[in-house]
PADREN-194383 format. One record per residue (C-alpha): residue number from 0; residue in one letter; x, y, z. Coordinates in nm, 2 decimals. Example, Ala and Ser with C-alpha at 12.3 -4.5 7.8 and 13.67 -1.06 7.14 Angstrom:
BEGIN
logu nr=0	rest=A	c1=1.23	c2=-0.45	c3=0.78
logu nr=1	rest=S	c1=1.37	c2=-0.11	c3=0.71
//
This chain:
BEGIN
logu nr=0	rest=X	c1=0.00	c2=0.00	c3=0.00
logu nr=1	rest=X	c1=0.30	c2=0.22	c3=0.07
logu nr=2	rest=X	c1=0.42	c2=0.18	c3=-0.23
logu nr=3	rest=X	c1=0.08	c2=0.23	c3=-0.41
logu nr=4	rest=X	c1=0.05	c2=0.57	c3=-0.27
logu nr=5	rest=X	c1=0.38	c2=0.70	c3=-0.32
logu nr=6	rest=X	c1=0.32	c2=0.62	c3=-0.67
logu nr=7	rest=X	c1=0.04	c2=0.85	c3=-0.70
logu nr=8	rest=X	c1=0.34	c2=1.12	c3=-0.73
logu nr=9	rest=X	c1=0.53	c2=0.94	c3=-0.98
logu nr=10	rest=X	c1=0.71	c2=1.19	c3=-1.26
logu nr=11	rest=X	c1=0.50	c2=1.03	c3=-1.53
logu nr=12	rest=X	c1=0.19	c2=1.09	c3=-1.57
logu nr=13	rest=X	c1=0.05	c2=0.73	c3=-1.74
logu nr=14	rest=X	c1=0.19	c2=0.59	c3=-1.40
logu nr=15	rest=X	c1=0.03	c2=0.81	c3=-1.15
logu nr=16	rest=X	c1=-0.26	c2=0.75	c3=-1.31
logu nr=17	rest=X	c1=-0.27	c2=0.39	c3=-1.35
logu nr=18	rest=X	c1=-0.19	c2=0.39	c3=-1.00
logu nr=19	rest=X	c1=-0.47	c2=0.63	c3=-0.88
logu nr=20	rest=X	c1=-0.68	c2=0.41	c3=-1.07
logu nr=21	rest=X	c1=-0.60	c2=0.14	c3=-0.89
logu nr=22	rest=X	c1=-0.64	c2=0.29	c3=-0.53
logu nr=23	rest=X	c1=-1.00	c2=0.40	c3=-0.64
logu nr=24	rest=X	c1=-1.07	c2=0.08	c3=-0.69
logu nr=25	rest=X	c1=-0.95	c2=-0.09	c3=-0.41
logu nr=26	rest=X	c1=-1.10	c2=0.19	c3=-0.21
logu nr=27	rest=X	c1=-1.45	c2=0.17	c3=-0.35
logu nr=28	rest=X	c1=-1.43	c2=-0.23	c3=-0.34
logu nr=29	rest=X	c1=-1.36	c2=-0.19	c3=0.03
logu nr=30	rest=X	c1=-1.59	c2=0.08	c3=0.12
logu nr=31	rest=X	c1=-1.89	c2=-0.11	c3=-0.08
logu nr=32	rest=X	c1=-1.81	c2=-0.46	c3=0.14
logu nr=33	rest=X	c1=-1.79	c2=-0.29	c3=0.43
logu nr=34	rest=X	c1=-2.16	c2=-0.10	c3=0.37
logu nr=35	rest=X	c1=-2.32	c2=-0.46	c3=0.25
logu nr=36	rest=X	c1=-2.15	c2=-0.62	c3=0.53
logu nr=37	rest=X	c1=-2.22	c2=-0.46	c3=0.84
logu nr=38	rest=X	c1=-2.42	c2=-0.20	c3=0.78
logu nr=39	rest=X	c1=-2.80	c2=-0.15	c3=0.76
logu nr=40	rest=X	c1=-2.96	c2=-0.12	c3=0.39
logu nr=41	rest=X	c1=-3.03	c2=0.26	c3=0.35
logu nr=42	rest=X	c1=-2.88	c2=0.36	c3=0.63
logu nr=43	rest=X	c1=-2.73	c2=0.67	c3=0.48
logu nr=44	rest=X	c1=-3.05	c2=0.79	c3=0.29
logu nr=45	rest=X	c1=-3.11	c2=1.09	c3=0.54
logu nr=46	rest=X	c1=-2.69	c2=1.21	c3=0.53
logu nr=47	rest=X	c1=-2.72	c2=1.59	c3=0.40
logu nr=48	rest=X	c1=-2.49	c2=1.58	c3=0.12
logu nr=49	rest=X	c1=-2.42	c2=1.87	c3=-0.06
logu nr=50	rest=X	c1=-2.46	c2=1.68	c3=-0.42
logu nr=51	rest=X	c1=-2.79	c2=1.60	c3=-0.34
logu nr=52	rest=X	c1=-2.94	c2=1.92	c3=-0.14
logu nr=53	rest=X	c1=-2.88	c2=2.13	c3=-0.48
logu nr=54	rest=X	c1=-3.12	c2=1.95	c3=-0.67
logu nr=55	rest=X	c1=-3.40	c2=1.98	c3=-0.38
logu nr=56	rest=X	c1=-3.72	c2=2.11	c3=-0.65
logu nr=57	rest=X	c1=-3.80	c2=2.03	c3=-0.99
logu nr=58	rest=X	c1=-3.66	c2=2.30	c3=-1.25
logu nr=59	rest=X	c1=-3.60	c2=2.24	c3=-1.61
logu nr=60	rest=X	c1=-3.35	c2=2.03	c3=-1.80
logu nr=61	rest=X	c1=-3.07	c2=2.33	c3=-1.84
logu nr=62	rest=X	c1=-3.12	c2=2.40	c3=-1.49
logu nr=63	rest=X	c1=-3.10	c2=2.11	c3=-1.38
logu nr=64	rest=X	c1=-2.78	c2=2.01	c3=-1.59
logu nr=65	rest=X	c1=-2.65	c2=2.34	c3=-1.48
logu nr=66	rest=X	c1=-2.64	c2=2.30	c3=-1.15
logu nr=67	rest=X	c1=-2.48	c2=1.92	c3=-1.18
logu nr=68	rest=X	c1=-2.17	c2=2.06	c3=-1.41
logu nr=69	rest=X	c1=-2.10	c2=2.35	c3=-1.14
logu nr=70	rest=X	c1=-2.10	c2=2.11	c3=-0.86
logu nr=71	rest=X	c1=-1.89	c2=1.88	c3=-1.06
logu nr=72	rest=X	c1=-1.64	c2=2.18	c3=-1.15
logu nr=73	rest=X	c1=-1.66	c2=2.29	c3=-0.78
logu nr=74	rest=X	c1=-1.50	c2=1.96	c3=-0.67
logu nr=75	rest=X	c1=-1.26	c2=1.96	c3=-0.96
logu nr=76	rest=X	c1=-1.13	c2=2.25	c3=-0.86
logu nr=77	rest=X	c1=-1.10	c2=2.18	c3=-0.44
logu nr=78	rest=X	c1=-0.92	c2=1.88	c3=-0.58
logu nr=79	rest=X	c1=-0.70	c2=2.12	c3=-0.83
logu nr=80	rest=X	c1=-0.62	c2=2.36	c3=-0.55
logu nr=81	rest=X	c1=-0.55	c2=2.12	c3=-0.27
logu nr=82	rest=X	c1=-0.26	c2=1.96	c3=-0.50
logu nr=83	rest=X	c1=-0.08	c2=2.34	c3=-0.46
logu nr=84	rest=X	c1=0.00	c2=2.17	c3=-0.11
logu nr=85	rest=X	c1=0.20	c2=1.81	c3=-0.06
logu nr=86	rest=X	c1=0.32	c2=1.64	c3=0.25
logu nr=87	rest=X	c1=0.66	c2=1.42	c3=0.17
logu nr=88	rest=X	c1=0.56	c2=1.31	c3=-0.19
logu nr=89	rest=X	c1=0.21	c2=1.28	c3=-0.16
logu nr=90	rest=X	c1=-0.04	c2=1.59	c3=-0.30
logu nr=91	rest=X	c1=-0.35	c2=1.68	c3=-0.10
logu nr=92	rest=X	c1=-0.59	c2=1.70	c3=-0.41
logu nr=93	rest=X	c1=-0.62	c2=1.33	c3=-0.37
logu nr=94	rest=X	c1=-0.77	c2=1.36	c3=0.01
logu nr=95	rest=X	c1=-1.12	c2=1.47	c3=-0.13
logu nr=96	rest=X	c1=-1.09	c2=1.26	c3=-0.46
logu nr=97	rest=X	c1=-1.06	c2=0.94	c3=-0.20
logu nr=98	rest=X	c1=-1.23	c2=1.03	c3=0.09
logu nr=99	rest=X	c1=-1.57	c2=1.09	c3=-0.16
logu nr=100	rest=X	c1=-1.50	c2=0.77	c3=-0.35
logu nr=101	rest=X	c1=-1.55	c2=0.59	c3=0.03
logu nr=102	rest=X	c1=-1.86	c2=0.79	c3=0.08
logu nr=103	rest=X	c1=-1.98	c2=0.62	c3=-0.26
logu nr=104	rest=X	c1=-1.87	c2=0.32	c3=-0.19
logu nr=105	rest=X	c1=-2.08	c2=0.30	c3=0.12
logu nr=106	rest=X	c1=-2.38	c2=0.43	c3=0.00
logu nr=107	rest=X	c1=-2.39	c2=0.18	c3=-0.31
logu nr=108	rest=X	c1=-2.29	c2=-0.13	c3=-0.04
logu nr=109	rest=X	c1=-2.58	c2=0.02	c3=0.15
logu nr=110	rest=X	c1=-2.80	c2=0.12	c3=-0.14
logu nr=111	rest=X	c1=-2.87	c2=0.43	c3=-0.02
logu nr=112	rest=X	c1=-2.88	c2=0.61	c3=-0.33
logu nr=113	rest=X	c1=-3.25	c2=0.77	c3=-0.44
logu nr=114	rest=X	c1=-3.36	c2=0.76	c3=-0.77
logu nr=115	rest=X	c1=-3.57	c2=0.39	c3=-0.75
logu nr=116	rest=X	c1=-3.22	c2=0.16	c3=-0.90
logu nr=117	rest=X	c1=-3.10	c2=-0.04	c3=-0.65
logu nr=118	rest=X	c1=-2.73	c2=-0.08	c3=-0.67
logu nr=119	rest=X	c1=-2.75	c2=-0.47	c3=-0.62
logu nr=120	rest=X	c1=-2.86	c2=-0.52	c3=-0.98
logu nr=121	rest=X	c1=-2.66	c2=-0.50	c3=-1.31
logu nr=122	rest=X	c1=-2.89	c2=-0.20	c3=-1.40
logu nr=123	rest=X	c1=-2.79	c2=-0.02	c3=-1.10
logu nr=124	rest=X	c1=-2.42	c2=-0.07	c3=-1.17
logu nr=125	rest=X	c1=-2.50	c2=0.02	c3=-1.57
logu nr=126	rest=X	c1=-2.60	c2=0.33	c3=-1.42
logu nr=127	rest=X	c1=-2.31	c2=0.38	c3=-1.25
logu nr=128	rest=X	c1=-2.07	c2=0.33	c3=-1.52
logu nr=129	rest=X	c1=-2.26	c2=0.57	c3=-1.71
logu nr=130	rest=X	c1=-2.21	c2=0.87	c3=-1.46
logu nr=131	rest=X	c1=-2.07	c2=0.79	c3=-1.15
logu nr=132	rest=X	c1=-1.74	c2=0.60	c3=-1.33
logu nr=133	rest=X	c1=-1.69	c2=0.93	c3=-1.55
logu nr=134	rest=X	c1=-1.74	c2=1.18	c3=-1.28
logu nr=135	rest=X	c1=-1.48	c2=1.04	c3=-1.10
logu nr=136	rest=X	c1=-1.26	c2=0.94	c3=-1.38
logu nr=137	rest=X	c1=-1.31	c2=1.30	c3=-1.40
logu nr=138	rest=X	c1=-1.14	c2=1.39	c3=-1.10
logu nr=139	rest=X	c1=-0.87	c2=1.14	c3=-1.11
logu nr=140	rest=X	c1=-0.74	c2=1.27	c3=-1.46
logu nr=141	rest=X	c1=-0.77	c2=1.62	c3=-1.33
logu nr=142	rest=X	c1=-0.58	c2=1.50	c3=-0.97
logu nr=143	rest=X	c1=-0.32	c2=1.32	c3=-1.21
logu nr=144	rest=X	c1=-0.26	c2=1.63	c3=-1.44
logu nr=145	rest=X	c1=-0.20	c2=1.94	c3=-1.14
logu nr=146	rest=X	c1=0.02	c2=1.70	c3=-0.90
logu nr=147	rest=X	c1=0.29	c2=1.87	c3=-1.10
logu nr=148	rest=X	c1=0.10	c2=2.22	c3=-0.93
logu nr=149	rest=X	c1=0.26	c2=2.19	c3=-0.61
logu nr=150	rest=X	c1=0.35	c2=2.49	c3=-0.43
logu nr=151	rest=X	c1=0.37	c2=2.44	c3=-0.09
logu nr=152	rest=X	c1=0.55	c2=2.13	c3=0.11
logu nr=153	rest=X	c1=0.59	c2=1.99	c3=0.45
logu nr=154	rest=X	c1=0.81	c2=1.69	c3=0.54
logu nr=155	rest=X	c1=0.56	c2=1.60	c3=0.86
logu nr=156	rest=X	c1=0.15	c2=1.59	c3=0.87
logu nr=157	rest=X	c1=0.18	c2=1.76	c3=1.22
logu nr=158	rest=X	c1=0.44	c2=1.99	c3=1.35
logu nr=159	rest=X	c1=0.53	c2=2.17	c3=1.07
logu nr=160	rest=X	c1=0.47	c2=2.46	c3=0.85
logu nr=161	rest=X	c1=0.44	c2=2.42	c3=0.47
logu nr=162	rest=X	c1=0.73	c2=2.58	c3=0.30
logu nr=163	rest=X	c1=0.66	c2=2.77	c3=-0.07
logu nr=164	rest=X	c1=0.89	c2=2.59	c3=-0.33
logu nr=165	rest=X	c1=0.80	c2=2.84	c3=-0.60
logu nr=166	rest=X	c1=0.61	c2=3.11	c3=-0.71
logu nr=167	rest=X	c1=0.25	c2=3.08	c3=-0.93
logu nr=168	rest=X	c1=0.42	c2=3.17	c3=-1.22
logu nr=169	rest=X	c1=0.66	c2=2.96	c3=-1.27
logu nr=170	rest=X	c1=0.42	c2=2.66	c3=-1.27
logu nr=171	rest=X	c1=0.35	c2=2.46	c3=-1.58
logu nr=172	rest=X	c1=0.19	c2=2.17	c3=-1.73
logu nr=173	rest=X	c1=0.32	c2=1.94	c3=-1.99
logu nr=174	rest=X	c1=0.09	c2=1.88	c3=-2.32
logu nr=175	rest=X	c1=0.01	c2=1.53	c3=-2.18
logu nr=176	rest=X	c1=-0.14	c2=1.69	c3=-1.83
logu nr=177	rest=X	c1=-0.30	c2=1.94	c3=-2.00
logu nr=178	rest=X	c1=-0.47	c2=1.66	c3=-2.24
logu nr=179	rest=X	c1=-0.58	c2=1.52	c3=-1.93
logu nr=180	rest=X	c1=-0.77	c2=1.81	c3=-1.82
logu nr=181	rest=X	c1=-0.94	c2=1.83	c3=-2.13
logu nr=182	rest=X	c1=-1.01	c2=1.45	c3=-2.06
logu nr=183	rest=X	c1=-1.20	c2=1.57	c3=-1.74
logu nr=184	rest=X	c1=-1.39	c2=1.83	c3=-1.84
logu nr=185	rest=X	c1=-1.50	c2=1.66	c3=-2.15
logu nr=186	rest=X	c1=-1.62	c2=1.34	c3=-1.92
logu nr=187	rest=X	c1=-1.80	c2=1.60	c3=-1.67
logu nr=188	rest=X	c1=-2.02	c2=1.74	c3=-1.95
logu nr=189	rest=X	c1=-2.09	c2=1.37	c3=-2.08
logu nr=190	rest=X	c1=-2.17	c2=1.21	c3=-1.74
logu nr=191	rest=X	c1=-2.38	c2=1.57	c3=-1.64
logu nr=192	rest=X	c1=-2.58	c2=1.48	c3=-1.96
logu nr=193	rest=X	c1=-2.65	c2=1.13	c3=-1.89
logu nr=194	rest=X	c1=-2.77	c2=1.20	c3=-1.54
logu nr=195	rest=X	c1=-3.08	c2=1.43	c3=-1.65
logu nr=196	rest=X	c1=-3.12	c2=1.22	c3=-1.96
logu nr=197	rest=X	c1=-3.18	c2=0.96	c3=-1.72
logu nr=198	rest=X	c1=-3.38	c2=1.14	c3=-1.47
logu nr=199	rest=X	c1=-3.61	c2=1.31	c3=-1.75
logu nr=200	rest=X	c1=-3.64	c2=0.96	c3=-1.87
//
């Protein structure tokens, strides 16, 4: 697992994302058995999450689809600016890409999810695939394409200040990482569309 992780910061880019790949796999996989496991179906219905509370009334398709690509872009770009900062070799950005692919995790092993598809059938999975899958395929290509972003750096999670390594300006990205983000935003706008094309359906 060490190992794993500390590849998430590898200098090329097809490896650090294979690798973050990987640990969203493993990291749903877990999260899911644990949900099924121990804890009670639909337990996490009632959770206030923030994805859910901005689509609270009925409003037209635009609107609707609106509202889904901002949220999307909102966590693209917590994930974007948290990789400015990395502890030893490993970038914050991939905190909330991770800590919101175990909140999935347990609320498919739990089916928790509204909408009337329970993810314990092939349909519900489908559905996943079809906009979960990219909207966080989404994140991980974006995650992947800024490590390189990093500004700040401690040596210790506690104890210590970070230290600026550079300024703003002299940041870049390679044609590959900026590909990647292109990737992402490209996937947002696809999975946004298949979300309200299967609500409205």
């Amino acid at each position: 697992m060490k190992n794993l992780v500390s590849n998430l910061g590898h200098e090329s880019i097809w490896v650090r994302t294979g690798y973050a790949f990987l640990l969203f796999f493993v990291l749903l996989a877990l999260a899911y058995a644990f949900g099924f496991l121990f804890l009670p179906e639909g337990i996490m219905k009632e959770l206030p999450l923030p994805s859910l509370m901005v689509f609270e009334e009925e409003e037209s398709f635009l609107s609707a689809f609106a509202k889904t690509l901002i949220y999307n872009l909102f966590m693209l770009g917590i994930i974007v600016g948290m990789n400015h900062y990395r502890v030893r070799s490993f970038t914050l950005g991939y905190l909330p890409l991770y800590v919101n692919t175990v909140m999935m995790g347990l609320f498919a092993g739990t089916n928790s999810f509204s909408g009337g598809i329970s993810t314990y059938t092939l349909e519900g999975w489908l559905l996943f695939l079809q906009i979960g899958f990219l909207e966080f395929s989404a994140y991980i290509f974006a995650c992947v394409a800024t490590v390189s972003l990093v500004m700040f750096h401690a040596e210790r999670w506690r104890g210590e200040k970070f230290r600026k390594m550079r300024r703003f300006k002299d940041v870049r990205l390679s044609k590959h990482e900026i590909l990647f983000l292109l990737m992402s935003l490209t996937l947002l706008v696809v999975a946004a569309l298949n979300e309200w094309r299967h609500i409205s359906g």
